[in-house]
Residue, then its C-alpha position, 0 to 999 in steps of 0.5 A: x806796722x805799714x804793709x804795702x803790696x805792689x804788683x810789679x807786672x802780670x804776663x803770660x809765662x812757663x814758670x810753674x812755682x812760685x818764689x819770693x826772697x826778702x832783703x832788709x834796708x835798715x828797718x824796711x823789709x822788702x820781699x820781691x817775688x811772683x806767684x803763678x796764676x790761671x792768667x794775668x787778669x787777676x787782682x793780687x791781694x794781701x792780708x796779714x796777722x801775726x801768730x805768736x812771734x810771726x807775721x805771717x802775710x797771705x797773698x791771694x787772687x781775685x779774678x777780675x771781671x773783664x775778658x782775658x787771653x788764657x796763658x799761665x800767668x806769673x805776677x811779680x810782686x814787691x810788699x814793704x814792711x815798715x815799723x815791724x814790731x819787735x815781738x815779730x822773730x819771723x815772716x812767712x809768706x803764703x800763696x794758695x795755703x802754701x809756703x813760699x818764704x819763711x825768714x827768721x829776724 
């Protein structure tokens, strides 16, 4: 299984929530999204296991050293999934412990 996260853009926003949603292109599953965070001078990381029949993938922030303007952040975010294993039924995305996409195959 190849998992790639690539941050989009991290900007000064008012959104709130995070949000993702996935599509499937033949065998790839592209999930876009972004995630709040306490400004854009953070690092999105992932990490992945699967439990079961799930993939489940965590998403989480690093803080980066250099100075920052303080505004509430939204990074976009785009992660491919290629060569999923067949025992995968689901895919659960998690930002801060919390739920942000459940997809059933």
């Amino acid at each position: 299984m190849d998992i790639k996260l690539e941050v989009l853009s991290a900007t000064c926003s008012n959104a709130i929530s995070s949000e993702a949603y996935l599509v499937r292109k033949n065998e790839e599953f592209i999930i876009e999204g972004f995630i709040t965070a306490p400004n854009p001078c953070y690092r999105l990381e992932q990490s992945s296991e699967i439990r079961e029949n799930t993939l489940i993938i965590n998403l989480r922030l690093i803080r980066r050293p250099d100075l920052c303007i303080q505004c509430l952040a939204k990074i976009s975010f785009r992660i491919s999934i290629r060569d999923l294993s067949e025992e995968v039924k689901n895919i659960i995305i998690l930002y801060q412990n919390k739920k942000i996409l459940r997809y059933s195959l």
